[in-house]
Every structure is written in structure tokens, then in C-alpha cells.
C-alpha positions as a Markdown table, in Angstrom:
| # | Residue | x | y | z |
|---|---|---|---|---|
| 1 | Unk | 0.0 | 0.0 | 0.0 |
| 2 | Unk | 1.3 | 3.4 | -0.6 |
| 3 | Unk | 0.5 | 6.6 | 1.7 |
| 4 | Unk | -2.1 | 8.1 | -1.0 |
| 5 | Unk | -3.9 | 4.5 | -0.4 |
| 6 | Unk | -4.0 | 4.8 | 3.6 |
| 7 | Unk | -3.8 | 9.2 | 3.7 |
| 8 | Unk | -6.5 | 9.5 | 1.4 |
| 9 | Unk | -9.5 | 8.5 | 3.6 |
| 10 | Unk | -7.9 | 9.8 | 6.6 |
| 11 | Unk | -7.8 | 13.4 | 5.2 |
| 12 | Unk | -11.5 | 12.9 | 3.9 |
| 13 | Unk | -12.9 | 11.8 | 6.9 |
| 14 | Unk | -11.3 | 14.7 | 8.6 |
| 15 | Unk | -12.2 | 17.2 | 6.4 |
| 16 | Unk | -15.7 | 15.6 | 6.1 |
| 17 | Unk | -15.9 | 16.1 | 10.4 |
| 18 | Unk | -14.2 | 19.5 | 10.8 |
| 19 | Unk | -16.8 | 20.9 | 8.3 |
| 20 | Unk | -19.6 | 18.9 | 10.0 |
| 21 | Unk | -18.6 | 20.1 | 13.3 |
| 22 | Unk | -18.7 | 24.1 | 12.2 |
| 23 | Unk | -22.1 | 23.4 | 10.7 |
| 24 | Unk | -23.2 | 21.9 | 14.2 |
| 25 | Unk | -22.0 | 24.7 | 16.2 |
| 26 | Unk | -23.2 | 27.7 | 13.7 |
| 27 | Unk | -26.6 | 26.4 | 12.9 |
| 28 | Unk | -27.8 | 23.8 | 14.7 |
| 29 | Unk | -26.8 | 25.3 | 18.2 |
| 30 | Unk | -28.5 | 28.5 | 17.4 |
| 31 | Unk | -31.3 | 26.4 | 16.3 |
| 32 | Unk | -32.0 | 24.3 | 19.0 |
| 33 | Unk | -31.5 | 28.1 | 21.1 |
| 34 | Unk | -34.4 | 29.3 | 19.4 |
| 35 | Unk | -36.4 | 26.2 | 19.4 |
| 36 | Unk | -36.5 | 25.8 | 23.1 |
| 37 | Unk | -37.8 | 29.8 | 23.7 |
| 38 | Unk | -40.5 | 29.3 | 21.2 |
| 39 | Unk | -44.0 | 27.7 | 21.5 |
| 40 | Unk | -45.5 | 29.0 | 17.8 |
| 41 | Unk | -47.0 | 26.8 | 15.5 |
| 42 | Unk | -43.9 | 27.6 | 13.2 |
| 43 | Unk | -41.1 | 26.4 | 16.1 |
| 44 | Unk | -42.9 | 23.2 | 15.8 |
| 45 | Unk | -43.3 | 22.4 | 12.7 |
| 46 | Unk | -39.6 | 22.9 | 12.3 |
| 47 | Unk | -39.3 | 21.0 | 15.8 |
| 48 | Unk | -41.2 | 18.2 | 13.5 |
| 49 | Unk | -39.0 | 18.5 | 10.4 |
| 50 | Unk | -35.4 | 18.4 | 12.7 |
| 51 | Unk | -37.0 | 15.0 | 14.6 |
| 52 | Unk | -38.4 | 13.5 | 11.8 |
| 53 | Unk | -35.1 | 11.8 | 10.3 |
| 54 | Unk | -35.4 | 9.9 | 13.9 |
| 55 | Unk | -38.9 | 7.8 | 12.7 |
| 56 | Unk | -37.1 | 6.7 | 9.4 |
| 57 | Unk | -34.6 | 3.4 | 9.6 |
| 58 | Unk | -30.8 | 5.0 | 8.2 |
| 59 | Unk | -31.5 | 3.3 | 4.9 |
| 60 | Unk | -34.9 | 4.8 | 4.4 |
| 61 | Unk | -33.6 | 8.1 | 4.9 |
| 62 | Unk | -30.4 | 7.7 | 2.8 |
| 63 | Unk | -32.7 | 6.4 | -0.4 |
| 64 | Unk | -35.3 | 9.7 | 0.3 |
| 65 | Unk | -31.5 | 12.0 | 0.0 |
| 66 | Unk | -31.0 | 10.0 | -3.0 |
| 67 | Unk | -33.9 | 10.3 | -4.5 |
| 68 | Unk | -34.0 | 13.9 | -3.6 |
| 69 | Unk | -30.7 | 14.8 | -4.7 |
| 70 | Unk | -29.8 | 12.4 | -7.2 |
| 71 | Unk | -29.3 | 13.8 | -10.7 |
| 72 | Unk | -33.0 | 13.0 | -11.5 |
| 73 | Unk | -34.5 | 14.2 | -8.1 |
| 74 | Unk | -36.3 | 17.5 | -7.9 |
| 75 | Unk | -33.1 | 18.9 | -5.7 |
| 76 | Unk | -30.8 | 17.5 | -7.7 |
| 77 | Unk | -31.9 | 19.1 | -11.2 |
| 78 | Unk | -31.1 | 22.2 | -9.7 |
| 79 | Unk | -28.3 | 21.7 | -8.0 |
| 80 | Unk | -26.5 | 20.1 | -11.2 |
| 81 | Unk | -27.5 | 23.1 | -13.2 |
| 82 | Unk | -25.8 | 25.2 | -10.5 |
| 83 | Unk | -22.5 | 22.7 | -11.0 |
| 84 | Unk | -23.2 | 21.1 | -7.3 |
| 85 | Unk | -22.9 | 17.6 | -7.3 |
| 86 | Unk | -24.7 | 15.9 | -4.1 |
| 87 | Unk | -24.3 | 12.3 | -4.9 |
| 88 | Unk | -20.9 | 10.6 | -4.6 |
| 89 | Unk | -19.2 | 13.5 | -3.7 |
| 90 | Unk | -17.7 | 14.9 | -0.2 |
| 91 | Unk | -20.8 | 17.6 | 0.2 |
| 92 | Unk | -22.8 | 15.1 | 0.0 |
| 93 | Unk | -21.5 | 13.0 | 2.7 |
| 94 | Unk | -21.7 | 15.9 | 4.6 |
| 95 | Unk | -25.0 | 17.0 | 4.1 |
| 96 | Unk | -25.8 | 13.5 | 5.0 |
| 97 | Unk | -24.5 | 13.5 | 8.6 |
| 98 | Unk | -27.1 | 16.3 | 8.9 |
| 99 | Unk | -30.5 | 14.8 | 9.0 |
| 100 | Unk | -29.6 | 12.2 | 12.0 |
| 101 | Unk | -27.3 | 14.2 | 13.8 |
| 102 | Unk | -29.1 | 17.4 | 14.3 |
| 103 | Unk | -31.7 | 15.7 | 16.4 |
| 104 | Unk | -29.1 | 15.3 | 19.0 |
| 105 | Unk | -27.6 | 18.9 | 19.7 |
């Protein structure tokens, strides 16, 4: 094996959990701030979209992302036609760790 083989992944998964960690601290911190000084209709329904990932099994919810965001989903159009690639690619991973994760903050 040569270090590209074995320094590759390491690097990726570091980069791929120092991003996720600033997106945790600068949104969903905040988030669950404001969440917990409202009582509106519109704090829960977002309290309801942030807890919903929780209901779905991990493979459930990664085939919705990828049907979402795949290059045929209704995200995905979009986002290809704005050069953003979501599947197979490190912002994707990223944007993966969200739905699960945020629940937790």
C-alpha cells in the first residue's frame, strides 16, 4: 500500500468532520436556542421536520437523500444546473451527517 492508499481516507474523513462540526456549532446550536424559547405553530413544525429523520430506519432516509438529490431528483436538477454535485461527492456526505445528527444537539 502506498501513503495516498491509507492518507487519502484519513484526510477525507477529517475534512468531512471538521466541516460537520462548524455546521453543528453555527446552525444547529442556534437552532436548538431558538427552538427551546419558542412555543408558535412555526417552532414546531420545524421541531417536526429536525425530529423527523429519527422515525425513518438509516437506509430509508439515505434512499429519500438520494432520490431527492440524485441527478433526477427534484433537488438535484437544480443543483447540477448550478455545478453542485450531491451524490458521490464529499458535500454530499456531509450533508448527509445532517438529517440524524441534528436531532441530538
Amino acid at each position: 500500500m502506498n501513503s495516498e492508499t491509507v492518507f487519502f481516507p484519513l484526510l477525507l474523513t477529517t475534512k468531512t468532520c471538521a466541516v460537520s462540526l462548524f455546521l453543528f456549532l453555527f446552525l444547529a446550536v442556534p437552532l436548538s436556542y431558538w427552538l427551546a424559547g419558542r412555543k408558535s405553530i412555526f417552532a414546531k413544525a420545524v421541531e417536526l421536520l429536525i425530529t423527523l429523520p429519527l422515525v425513518f430506519p438509516p437506509i430509508a432516509l439515505g434512499y429519500m437523500l438520494l432520490v431527492v438529490l440524485g441527478r433526477n431528483g427534484l433537488v438535484g436538477i437544480l443543483l447540477e444546473n448550478l455545478g453542485l454535485r450531491m451524490v458521490f461527492s464529499q458535500t454530499g456526505v456531509i450533508l448527509n451527517f445532517r438529517p440524524k445528527s441534528v436531532v441530538f444537539i
